[in-house]
PAVO-445337 format. One record per residue: residue in three letters; x negated, y, z negated of N, C-alpha, C in turn. Coordinates in steps of 0.1 Angstrom, whole numbers, plus 5000, padded with zeros to 4 digits. Layout:
BEGIN
+-----+------+------+------+------+------+------+------+------+------+
:  aa :  nc1 :  nc2 :  nc3 : cac1 : cac2 : cac3 :  cc1 :  cc2 :  cc3 :
+-----+------+------+------+------+------+------+------+------+------+
: ala :    X :    Y :    Z :    X :    Y :    Z :    X :    Y :    Z :
...
+-----+------+------+------+------+------+------+------+------+------+
REM end
This chain:
BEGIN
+-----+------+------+------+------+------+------+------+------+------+
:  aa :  nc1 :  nc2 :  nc3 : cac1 : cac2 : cac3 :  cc1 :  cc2 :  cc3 :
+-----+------+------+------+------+------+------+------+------+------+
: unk : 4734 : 2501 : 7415 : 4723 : 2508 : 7409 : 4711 : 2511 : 7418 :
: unk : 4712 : 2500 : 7429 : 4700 : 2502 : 7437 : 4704 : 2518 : 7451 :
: unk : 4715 : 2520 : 7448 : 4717 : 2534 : 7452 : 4716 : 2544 : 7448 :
: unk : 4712 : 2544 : 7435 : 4710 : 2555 : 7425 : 4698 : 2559 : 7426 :
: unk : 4690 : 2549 : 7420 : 4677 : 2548 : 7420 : 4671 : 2552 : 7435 :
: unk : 4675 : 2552 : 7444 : 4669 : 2558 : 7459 : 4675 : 2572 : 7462 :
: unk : 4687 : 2575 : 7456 : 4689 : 2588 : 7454 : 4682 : 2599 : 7443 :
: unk : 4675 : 2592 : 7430 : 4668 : 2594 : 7421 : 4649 : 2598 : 7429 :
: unk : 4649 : 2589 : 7434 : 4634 : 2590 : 7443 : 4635 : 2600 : 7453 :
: unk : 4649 : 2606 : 7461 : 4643 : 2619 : 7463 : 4650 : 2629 : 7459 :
: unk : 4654 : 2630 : 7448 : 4656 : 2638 : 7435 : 4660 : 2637 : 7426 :
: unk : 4645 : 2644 : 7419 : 4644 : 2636 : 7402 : 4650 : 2648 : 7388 :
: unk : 4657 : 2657 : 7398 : 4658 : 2672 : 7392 : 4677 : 2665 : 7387 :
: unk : 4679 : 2653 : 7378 : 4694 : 2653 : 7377 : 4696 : 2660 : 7360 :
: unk : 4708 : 2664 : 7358 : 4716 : 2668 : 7352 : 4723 : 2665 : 7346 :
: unk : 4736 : 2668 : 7335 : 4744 : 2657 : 7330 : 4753 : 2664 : 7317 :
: unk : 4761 : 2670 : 7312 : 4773 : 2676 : 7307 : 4771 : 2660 : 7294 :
: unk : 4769 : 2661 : 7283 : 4770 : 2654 : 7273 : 4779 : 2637 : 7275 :
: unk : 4790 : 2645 : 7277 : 4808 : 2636 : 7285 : 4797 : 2624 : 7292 :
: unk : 4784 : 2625 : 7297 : 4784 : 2613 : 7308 : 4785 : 2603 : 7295 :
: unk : 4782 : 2601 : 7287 : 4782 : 2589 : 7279 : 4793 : 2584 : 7274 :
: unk : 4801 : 2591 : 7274 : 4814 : 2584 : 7276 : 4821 : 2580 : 7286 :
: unk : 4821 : 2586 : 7297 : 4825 : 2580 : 7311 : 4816 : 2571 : 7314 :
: unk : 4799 : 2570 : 7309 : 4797 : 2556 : 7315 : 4804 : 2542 : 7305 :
: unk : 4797 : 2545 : 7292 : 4803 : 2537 : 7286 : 4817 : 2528 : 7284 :
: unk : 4831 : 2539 : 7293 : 4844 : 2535 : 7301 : 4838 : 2523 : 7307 :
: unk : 4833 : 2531 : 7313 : 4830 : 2523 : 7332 : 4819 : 2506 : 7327 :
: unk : 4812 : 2510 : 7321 : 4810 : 2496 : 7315 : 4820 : 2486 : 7310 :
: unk : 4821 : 2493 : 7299 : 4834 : 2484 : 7290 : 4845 : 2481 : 7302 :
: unk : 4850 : 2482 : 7315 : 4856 : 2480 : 7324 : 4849 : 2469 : 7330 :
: unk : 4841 : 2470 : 7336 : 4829 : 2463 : 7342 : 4831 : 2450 : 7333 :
: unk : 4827 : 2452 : 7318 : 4821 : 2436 : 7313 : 4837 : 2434 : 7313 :
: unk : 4847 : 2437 : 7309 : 4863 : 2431 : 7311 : 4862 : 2423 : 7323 :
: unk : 4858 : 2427 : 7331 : 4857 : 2423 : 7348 : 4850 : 2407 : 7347 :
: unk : 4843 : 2410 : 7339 : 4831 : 2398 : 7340 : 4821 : 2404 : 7349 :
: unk : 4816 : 2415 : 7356 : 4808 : 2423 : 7363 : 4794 : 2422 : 7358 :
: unk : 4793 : 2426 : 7345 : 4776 : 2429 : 7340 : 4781 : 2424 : 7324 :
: unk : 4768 : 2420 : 7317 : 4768 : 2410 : 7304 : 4765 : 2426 : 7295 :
: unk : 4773 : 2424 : 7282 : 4769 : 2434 : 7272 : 4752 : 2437 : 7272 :
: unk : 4743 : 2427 : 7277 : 4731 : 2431 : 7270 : 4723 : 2439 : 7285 :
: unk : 4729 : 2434 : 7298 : 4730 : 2445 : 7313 : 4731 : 2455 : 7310 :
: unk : 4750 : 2460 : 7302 : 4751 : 2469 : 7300 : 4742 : 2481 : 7290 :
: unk : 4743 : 2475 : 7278 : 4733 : 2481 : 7271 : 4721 : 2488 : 7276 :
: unk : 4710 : 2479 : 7283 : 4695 : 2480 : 7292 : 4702 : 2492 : 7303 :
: unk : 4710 : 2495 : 7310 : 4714 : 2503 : 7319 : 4717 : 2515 : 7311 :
: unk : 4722 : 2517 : 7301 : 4726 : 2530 : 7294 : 4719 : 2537 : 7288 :
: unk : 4701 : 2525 : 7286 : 4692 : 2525 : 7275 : 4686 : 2536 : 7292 :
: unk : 4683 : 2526 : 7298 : 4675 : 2535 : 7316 : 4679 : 2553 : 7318 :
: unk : 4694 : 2550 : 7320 : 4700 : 2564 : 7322 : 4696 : 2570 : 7314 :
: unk : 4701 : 2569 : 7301 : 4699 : 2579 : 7291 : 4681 : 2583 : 7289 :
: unk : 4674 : 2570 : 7288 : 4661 : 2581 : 7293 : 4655 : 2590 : 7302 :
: unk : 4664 : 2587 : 7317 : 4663 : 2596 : 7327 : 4671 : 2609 : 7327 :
: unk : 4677 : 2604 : 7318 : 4683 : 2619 : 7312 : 4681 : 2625 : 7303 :
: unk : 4668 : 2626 : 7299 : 4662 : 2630 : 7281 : 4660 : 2640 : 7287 :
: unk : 4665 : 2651 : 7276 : 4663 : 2670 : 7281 : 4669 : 2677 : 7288 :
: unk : 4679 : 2664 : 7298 : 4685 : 2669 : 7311 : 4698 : 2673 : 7310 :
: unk : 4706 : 2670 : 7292 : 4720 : 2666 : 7291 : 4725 : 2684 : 7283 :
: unk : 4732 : 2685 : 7291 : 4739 : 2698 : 7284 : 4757 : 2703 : 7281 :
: unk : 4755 : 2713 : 7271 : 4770 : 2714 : 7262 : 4776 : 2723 : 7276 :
: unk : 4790 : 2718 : 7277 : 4798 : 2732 : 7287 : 4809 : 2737 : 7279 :
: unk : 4806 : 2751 : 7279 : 4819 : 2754 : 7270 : 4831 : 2751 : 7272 :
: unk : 4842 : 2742 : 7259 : 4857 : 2739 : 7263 : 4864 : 2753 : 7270 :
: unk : 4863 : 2761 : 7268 : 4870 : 2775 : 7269 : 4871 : 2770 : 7285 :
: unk : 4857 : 2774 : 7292 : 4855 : 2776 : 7308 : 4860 : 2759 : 7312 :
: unk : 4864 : 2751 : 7306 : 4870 : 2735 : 7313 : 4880 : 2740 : 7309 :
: unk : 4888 : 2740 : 7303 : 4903 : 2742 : 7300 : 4902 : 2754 : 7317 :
: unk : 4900 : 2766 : 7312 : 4899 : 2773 : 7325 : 4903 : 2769 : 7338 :
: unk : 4893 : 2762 : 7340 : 4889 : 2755 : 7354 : 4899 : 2742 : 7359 :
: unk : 4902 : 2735 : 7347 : 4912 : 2725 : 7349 : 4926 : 2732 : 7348 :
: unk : 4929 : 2740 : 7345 : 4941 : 2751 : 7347 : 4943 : 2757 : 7364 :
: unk : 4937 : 2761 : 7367 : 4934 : 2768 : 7379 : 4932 : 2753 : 7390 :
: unk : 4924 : 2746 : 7389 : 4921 : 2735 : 7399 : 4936 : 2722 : 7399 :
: unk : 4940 : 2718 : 7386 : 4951 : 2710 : 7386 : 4941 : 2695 : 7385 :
: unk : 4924 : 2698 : 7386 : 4913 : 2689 : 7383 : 4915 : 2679 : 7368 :
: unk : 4908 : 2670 : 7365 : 4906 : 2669 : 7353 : 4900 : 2674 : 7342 :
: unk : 4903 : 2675 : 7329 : 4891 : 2683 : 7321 : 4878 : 2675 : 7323 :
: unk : 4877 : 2663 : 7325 : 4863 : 2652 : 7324 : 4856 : 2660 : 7336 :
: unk : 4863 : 2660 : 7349 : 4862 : 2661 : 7362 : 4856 : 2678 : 7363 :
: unk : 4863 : 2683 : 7359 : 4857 : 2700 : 7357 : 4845 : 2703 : 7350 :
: unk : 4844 : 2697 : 7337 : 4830 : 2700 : 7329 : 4820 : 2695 : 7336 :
: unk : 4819 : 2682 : 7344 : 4807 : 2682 : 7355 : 4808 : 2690 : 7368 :
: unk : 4817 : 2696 : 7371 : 4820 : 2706 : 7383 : 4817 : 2719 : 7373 :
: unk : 4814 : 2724 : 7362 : 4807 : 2733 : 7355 : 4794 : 2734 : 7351 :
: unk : 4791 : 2721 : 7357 : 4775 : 2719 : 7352 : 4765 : 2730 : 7352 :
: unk : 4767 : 2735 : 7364 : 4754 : 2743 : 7371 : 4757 : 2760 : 7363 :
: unk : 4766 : 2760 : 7356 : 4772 : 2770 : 7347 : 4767 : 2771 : 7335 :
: unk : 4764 : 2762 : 7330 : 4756 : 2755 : 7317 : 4740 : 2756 : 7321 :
: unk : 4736 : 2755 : 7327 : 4722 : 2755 : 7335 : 4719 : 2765 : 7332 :
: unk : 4723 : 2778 : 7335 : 4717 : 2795 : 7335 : 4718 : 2798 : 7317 :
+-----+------+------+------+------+------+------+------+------+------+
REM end
């Protein structure tokens, strides 16, 4: 986290395709299996992001990820954040 946060300080311009909240929420529920971080860590960390991401989270059309995951051999998860800046305009 403390790499985030110093990549966050010199740019605060982030982004985010809806999907992050479920790919974090994996990656947690992984994590506390682990014994890694306590439900109530996890929670306070999702509560942080998701404020740093208020306004910033946007829809990508399935059409253009099916597309792109066709063509690349990528994932769909993996393509709609490699679509991001497509959703942006």
């Amino acid at each position: 986290m403390d790499a985030a946060r110093a990549l966050y300080r010199k740019d605060s311009e982030w982004a985010a395709p809806f999907l992050w909240r479920s790919e974090f929420n994996n990656i947690m529920a992984l994590a506390m299996r682990k014994g890694l971080v306590r439900l109530d860590e996890a929670k306070a960390m999702q509560g942080e992001i998701a404020d740093l991401l208020a306004g910033r989270e946007y829809f990508v059309p399935a059409g253009l990820v099916l597309e792109l995951a066709e063509k690349s051999g990528c994932t769909a998860y993996d393509c709609e954040f490699a679509l991001l800046p497509c959703a942006l305009m």
